[in-house]
Structure formats: C-alpha cells, structure tokens
C-alpha positions as CSV (number, residue, x, y, z in Angstrom):
1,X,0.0,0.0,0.0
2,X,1.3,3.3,-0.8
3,X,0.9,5.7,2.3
4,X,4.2,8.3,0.9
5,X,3.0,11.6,1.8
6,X,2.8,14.2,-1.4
7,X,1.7,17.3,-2.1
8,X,-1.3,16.0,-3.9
9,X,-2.4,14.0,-1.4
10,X,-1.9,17.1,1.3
11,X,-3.3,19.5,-0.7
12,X,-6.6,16.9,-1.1
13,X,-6.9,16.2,2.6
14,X,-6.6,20.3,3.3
15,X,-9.1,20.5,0.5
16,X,-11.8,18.6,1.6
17,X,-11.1,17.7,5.6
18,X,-10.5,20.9,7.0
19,X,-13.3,21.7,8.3
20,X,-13.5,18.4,10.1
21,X,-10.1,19.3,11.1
22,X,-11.0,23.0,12.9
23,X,-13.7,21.0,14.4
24,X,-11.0,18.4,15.9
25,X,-8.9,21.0,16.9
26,X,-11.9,23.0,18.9
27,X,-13.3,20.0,20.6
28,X,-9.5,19.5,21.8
29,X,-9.2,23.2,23.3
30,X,-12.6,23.0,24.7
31,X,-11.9,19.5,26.2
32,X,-8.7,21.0,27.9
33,X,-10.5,24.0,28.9
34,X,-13.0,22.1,31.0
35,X,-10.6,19.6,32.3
36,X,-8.3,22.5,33.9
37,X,-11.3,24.0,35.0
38,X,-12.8,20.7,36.9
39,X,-9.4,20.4,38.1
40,X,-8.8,23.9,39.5
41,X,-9.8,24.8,43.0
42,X,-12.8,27.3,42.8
43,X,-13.4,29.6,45.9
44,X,-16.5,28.6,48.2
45,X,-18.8,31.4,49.1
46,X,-17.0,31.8,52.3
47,X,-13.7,31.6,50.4
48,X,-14.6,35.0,48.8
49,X,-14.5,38.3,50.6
50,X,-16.1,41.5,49.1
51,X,-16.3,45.1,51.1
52,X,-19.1,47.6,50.3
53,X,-19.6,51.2,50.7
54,X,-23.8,51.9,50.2
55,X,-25.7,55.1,50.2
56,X,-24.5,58.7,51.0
57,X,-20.7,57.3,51.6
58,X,-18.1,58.5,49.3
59,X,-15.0,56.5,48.2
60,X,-11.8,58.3,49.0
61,X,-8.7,58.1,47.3
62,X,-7.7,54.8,48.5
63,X,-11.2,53.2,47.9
64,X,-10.2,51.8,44.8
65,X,-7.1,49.8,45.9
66,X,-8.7,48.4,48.9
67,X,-9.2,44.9,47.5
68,X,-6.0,44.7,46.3
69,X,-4.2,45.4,49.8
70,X,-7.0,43.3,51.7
71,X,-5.5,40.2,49.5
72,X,-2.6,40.7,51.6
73,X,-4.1,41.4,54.7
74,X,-6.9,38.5,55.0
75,X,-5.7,35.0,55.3
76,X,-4.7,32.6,53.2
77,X,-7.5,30.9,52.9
78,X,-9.2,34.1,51.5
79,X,-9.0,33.3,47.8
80,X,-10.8,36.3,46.1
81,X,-11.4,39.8,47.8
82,X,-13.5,42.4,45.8
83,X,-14.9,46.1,46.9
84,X,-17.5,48.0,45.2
85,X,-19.4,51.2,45.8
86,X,-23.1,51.8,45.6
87,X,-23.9,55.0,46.1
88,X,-27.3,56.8,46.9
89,X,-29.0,58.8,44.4
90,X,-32.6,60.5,45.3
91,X,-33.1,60.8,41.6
92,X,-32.7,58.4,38.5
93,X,-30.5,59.6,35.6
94,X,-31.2,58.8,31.8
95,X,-29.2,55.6,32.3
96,X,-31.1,54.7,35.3
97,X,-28.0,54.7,37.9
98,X,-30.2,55.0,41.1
99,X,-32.1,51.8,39.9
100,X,-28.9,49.3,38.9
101,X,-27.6,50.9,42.2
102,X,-30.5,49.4,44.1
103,X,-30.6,46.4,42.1
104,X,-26.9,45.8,41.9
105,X,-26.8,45.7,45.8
106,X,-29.9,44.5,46.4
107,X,-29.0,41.4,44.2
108,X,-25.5,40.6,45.7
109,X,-26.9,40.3,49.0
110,X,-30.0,38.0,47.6
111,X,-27.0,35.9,46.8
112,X,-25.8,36.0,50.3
113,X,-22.8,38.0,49.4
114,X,-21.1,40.7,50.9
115,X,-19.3,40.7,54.4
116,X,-18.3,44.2,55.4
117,X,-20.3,47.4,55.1
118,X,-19.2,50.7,55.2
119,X,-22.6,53.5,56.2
120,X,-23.1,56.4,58.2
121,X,-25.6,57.3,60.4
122,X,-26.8,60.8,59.8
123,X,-30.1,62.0,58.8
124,X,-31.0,64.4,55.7
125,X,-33.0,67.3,57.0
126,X,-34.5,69.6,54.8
127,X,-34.3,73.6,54.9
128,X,-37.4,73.9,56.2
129,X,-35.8,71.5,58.8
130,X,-38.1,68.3,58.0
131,X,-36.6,65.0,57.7
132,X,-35.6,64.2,54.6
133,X,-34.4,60.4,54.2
134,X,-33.3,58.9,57.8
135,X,-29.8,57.4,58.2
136,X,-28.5,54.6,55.8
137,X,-28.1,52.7,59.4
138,X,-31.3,53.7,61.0
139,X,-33.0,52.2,57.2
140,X,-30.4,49.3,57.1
141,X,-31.5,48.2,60.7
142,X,-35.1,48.1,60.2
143,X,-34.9,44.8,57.6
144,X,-31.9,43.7,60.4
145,X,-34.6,41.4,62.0
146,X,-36.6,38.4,61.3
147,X,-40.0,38.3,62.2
148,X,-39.3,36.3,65.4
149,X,-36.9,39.0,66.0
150,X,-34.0,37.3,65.4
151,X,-30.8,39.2,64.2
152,X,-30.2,37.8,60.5
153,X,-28.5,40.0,58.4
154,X,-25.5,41.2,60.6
155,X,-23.2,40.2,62.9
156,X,-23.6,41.3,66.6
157,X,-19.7,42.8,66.6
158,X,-19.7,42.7,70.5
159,X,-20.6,39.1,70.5
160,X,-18.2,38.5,67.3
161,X,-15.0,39.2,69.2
162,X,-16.0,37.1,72.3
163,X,-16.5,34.5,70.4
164,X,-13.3,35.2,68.6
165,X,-11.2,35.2,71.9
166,X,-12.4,32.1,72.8
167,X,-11.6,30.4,69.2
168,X,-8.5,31.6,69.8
169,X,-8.2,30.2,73.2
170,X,-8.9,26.9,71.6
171,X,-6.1,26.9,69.2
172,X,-3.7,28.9,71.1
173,X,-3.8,28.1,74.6
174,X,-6.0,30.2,77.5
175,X,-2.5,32.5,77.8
176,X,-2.8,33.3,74.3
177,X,-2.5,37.1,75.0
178,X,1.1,36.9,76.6
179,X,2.5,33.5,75.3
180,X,0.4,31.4,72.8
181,X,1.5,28.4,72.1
182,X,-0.4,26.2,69.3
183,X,-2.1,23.2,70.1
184,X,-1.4,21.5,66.8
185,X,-4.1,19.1,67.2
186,X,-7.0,21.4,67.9
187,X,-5.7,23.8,64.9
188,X,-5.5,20.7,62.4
189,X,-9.4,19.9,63.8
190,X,-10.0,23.6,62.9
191,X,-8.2,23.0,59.3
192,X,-9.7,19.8,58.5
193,X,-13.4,20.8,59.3
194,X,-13.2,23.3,56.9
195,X,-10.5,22.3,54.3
196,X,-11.2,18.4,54.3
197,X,-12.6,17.8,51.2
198,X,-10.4,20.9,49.4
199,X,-9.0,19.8,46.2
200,X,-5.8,22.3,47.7
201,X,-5.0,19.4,50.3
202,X,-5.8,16.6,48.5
203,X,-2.0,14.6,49.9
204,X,-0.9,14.1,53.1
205,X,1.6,16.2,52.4
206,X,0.0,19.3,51.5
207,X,-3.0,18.7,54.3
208,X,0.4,19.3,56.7
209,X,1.2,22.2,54.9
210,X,-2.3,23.4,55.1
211,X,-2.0,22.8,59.0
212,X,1.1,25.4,59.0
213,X,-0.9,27.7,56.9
214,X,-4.1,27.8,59.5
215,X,-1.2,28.0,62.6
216,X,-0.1,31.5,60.6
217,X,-3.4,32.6,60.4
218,X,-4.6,31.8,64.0
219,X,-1.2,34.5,65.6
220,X,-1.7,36.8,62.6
221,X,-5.7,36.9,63.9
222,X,-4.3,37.1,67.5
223,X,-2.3,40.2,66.6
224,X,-5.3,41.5,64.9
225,X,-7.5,41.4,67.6
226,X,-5.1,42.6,70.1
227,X,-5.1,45.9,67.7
228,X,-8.7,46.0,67.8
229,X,-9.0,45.3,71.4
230,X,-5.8,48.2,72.2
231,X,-7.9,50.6,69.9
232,X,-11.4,50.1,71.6
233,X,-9.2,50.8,75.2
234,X,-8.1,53.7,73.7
235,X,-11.1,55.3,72.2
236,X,-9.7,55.2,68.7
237,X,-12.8,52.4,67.8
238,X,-15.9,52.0,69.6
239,X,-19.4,49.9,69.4
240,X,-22.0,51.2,67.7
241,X,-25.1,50.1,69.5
242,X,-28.3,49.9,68.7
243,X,-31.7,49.2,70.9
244,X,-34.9,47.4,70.1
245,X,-37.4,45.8,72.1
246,X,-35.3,46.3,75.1
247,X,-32.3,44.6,73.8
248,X,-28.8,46.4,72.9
249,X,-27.0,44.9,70.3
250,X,-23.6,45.9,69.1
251,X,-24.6,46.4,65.4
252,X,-21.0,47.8,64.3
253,X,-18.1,49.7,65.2
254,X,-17.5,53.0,64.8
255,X,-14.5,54.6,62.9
256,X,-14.8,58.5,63.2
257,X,-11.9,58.5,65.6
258,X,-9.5,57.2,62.8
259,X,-8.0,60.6,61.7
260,X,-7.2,59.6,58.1
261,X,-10.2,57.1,57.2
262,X,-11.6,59.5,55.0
263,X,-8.8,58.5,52.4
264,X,-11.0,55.8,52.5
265,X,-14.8,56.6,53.2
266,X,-16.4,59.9,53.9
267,X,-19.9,61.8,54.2
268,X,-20.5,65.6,53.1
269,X,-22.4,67.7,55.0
270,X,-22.9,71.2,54.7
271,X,-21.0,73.8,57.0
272,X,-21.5,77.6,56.3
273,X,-22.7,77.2,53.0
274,X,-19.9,74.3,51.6
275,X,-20.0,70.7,51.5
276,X,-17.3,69.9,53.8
277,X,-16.2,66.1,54.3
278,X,-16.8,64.2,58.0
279,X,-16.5,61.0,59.1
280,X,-18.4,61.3,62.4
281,X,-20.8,58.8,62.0
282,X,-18.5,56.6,59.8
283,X,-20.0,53.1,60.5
284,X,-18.4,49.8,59.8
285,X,-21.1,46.9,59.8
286,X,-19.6,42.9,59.0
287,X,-23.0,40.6,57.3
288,X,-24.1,37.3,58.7
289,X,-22.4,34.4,56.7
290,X,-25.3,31.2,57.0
291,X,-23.5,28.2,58.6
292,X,-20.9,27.4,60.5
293,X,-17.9,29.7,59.2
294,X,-14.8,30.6,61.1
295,X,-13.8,32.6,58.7
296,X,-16.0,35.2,59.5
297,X,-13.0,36.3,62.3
298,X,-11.4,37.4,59.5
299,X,-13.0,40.4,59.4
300,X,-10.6,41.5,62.5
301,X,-7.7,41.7,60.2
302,X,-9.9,44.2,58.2
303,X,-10.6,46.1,61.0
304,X,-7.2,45.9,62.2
305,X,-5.6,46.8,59.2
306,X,-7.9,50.3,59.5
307,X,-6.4,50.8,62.5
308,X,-3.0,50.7,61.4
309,X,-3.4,52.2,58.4
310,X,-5.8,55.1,59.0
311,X,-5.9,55.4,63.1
312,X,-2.1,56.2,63.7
C-alpha cells in the first residue's frame, strides 16, 4: 500500500477535511478547557470576601485599591477579595444609575454575598428642617430582624470578638495574650473541618502544609484582635449600639476616631454654605455568613488593618 505523503495527497486532505479538522482542533481546546477548570480549586462562598460602601458614603482616594491590599491582609485561605461602591442617588439619571444601584446591591446580598459594610448614620433634613431620608443605618436596621426577632443580616460585633477570643483560646492556649503556644491538634481539627474535602489538600503532604498555613493565620488573627481590642481601650474604635425591644446589640463599630479614614470613606455635610467632608458617624457593619464559618473572624484583620493604616 502506498501511504508516501505528497503534495497532492496534502493539498486533497486540506481541501476537503479541513473543516472536520478545525472541528477536531476546537473540541480538543474546549476539552482542555474544561478539564483544567474541573481540576482547579474554585473559591466557596465563604472563600470570597467582598467590602461595600452603600448610600451617602463616598469613596476616597484609597477606595479603589482596597481589594487589592486586603489580599494581603486576609488570610490565606481568602481566595478572592472584591470592593464596590453603591452610592445613593434620590433621583434616577437617563441611564437609570439609582435603579442598577439598588438592584446591583440588592442582588448581591439576595445571593448572600457581601461581608463588610461601610454607612453612616446621619439623617438628611430639609431647609425647612423636615426630615428628609433617615440614616442609611437607622434604614439598614429596620430589615436587620426576622419576624421572630432574630438578628439575620449582621453580625452582633460585641458578641463577634467574644467569640473570637475564645476560638483563639482553643487553638492557642487560655494564655494566648502573653504566650500562645499552638495546640497542633486542635488547629489541624480547625483545618480539616473546613478544608477536608479541598481539592488544595488533597496529599498528606499538602493537608500538613495546610495545617502550618491555619497555625499562621490563627497569631496573625491574635495580633489582629489585640489591635482591635488596644484601639477600643483607647477610644480610637468603639461599638455602635443599637436598641430594640429592650435589647442592645452591638450592630457595628464605629471609625470617626480614625484621623485619616476618610482616604477611605467619607460623608459631606454642609458647614456655612460648603460641602465639607466628615466621618463622624462613619460606620463599619460585618453581614451574617449562614452556617458554621470561622472565617468570619477574618474580618478582625480588616478592622485591624484600618487601625493601622488610617488610626495612627
């Protein structure tokens, strides 16, 4: 049998098969394409961090990069970190901005997403001195609630760091303050709940790894909350509270007391005839996550990166 290649029989098979070839070749790239995919390890929703500003905040100069340093700051087991600003609009433009605002928000938190919140909480009077719109806090906390009266879509912050001291305690030992010293077996438990079935750890070897990783992130949240607790002692953070039915919940913290946070977040309000910036009532809220999620005392290194970075 003659198989010799020539330019007859090339030019033939180019003639009449290359369509079935392009085909070949597409089902080969799209093949690859969803193998590496499968293969790749995808973020879970408590993997992913995202930071919001809402209503009559502003973003500073530094509002845009703040996703891009929190990917430092959060810990490693933070895979994507995002920011975005929805800002309040009484009015709706030709391109409908005050609606997609609405929308846009309104539909990442129908999703469940979102995990920090930056607000104020400062009314709008009129001229007349009527109010206006009430406080983007005072509106935020009246959909806080279930109808049982259970807290649902925010975390009490008070509570948070309790909690967050004794998780701490756990891995770290009760001295954990002065001398931690890691209880290797408690932190791989810690790991392993929540990394078990990650495609990341899949050996022995690199579940070991991920073991030293989560010992690194339980001192670099111990150093974070001992910022957070120096800076509430020192009146450079504080709770903001919030009473209904009789209760007082800590619904957030307050960061007016960081001199240089408006680099970050501001409000305008009107001072002898000009808009000046304030950060006053400069609120910082953290969402509930559903289920169990330690992660969520991640939101400390947040906070204590503010401190560092706009309280000194």
């Amino acid at each position: 049998m003659d198989a010799k290649i020539t330019k007859q029989r090339l030019g033939n098979l180019l003639s009449y098969d290359w369509l079935k070839i392009l085909i070949a070749v597409a089902f080969a790239i799209a093949a690859l394409v969803v193998f590496f995919t499968t293969v790749s390890p995808r973020p879970s929703r408590m993997q992913s961090y995202e930071v919001y500003g809402y209503t009559d905040v502003s973003p500073g100069e530094d509002a845009d990069g703040l996703a891009d340093e929190l990917s430092y700051v959060l810990s490693y087991d933070i895979l994507t970190v995002s920011s975005e600003h929805f800002e309040y609009s009484s009015w709706t433009d030709w391109m409908g901005t005050s609606a997609y605002n609405d929308a846009a928000y309104g539909g990442r938190r129908a999703a469940g997403k979102g995990e920090a919140l930056f607000l104020s909480d400062v009314d709008v009077y009129g001229e007349d001195g009527s109010l206006v719109r009430v406080s983007a806090f005072k509106d935020f906390m009246d959909v806080a609630f279930d109808y049982d009266g259970n807290l649902t879509s925010l975390l009490d912050v008070r509570v948070l760091l309790s909690d967050c001291e004794r998780y701490l305690a756990d891995a770290l030992g009760e001295n954990w303050r002065e001398a931690p010293v890691p209880d290797e077996d408690a932190v791989r438990a810690v790991f392993m709940a929540r990394n078990g079935k990650d495609r990341r750890f899949r050996t022995a070897a690199k579940r070991e790894e991920g073991v030293r990783q989560e010992i690194g992130r339980m001192q670099k949240l111990r150093t974070a909350v001992l910022t957070v607790e120096e800076a509430l002692a020192d009146g450079r953070l504080s709770f903001k509270e919030y009473e209904r039915e009789g209760e007082t919940i800590a619904a957030g913290f307050k960061l007016g007391k960081l001199r240089n946070i408006s680099k970050l977040y501001y409000y305008e309000e009107e001072q002898d005839g000009e808009m000046v910036k304030r950060t006053d009532e400069l609120l910082l809220l953290f969402y509930n996550n559903s289920g169990i999620n330690d992660l969520k005392y991640d939101n400390f290194l947040l906070l204590s990166y503010l401190v560092g970075e706009y309280g000194a």
